[in-house]
N, C-alpha and C positions, 0 to 999 in steps of 0.2 A: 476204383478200377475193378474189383473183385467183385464188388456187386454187379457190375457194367457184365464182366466175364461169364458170372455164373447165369446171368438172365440170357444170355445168347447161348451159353450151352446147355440152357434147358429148351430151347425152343428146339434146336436140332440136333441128333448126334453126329449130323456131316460136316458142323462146324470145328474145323481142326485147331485151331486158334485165334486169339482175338489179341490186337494192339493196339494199343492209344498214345500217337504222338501231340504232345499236345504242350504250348511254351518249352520246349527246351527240354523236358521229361518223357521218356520212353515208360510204358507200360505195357507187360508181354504175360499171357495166360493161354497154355498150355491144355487141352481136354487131358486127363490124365489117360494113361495107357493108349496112345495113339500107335498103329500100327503105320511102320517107318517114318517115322517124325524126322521132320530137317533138323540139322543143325541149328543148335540155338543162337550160335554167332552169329550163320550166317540170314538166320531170321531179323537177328539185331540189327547188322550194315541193310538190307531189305528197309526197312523200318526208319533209320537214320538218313538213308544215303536213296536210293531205287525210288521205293514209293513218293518222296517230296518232290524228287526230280521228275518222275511222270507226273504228278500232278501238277509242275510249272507247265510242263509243259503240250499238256490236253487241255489245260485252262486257257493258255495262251492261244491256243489253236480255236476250241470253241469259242471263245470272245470276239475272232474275227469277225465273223457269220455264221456262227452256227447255234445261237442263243445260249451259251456258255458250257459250262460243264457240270455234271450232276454227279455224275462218279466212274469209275474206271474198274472193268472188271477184265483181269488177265489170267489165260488160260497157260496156268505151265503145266509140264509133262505127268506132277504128282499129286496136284492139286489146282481148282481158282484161288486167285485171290481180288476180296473185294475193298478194292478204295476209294475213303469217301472222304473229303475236304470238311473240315470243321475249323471253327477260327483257332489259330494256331497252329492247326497242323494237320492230324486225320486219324482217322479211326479203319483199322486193319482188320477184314476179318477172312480166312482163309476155310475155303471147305473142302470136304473130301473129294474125290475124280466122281465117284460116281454121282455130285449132288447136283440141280439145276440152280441154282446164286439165283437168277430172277425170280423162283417162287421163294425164296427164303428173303428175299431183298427187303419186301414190306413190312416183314416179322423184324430185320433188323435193324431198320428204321424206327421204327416204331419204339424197338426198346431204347436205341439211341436216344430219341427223345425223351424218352422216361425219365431217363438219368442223364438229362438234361444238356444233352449234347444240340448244338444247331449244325444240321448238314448244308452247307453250301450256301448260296447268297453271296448277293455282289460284297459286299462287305469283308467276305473272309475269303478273298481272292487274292490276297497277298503270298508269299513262299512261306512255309514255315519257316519260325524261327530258331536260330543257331542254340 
């Protein structure tokens, strides 16, 4: 995960954090010196609990008719956050207010795969797991 973390926040400094849920194991990476960083907790339940649940259920929605789901990117008040299904679970990456997520999207894709991640696919359409 550290290597995962540090190649995403070399590519941008409006990446404010990156997480990896992935079987049963939380992994959480922090840009150092962030100006007003969330709670760490409440990044944690985000991660555990928020992100899987949108991801049942945008997946469940794309699958009907809409050729499924690729990832899910939500605007809150102090940040995007971008979520992307990987088997097991997903990969979390958070940017700053003022960043555009879809030019950085390809960049973090990309490193994704580097380090060996697969985003999406009928295959890893299940809920993460507990």
């Amino acid at each position: 995960m550290q290597s995962l973390s540090d190649s995403l926040f070399r590519t941008s400094e409006l990446i404010r954090y990156v997480a990896l849920y992935q079987h049963g194991q939380l992994h959480l990476a922090e840009r150092p010196g962030l100006r007003a960083p969330s709670a760490s907790e409440s990044d944690r339940y985000e991660e555990l609990i928020v992100n899987p649940a949108v991801l049942v259920l945008t997946r469940q929605r794309g699958e009907i008719d809409c050729g499924g789901l690729e990832y899910v990117l939500i605007r809150y008040g102090s940040f995007f956050q971008l979520v992307h299904a990987i088997p097991g679970g997903h990969l979390s990456v958070a940017f700053e207010p003022e960043a555009n997520p879809l030019t950085l999207l390809d960049g973090v894709r990309r490193i994704a795969a580097e380090h060996g991640l697969r985003l999406g696919g009928s295959e890893d359409r299940a809920p993460p797991s507990k």
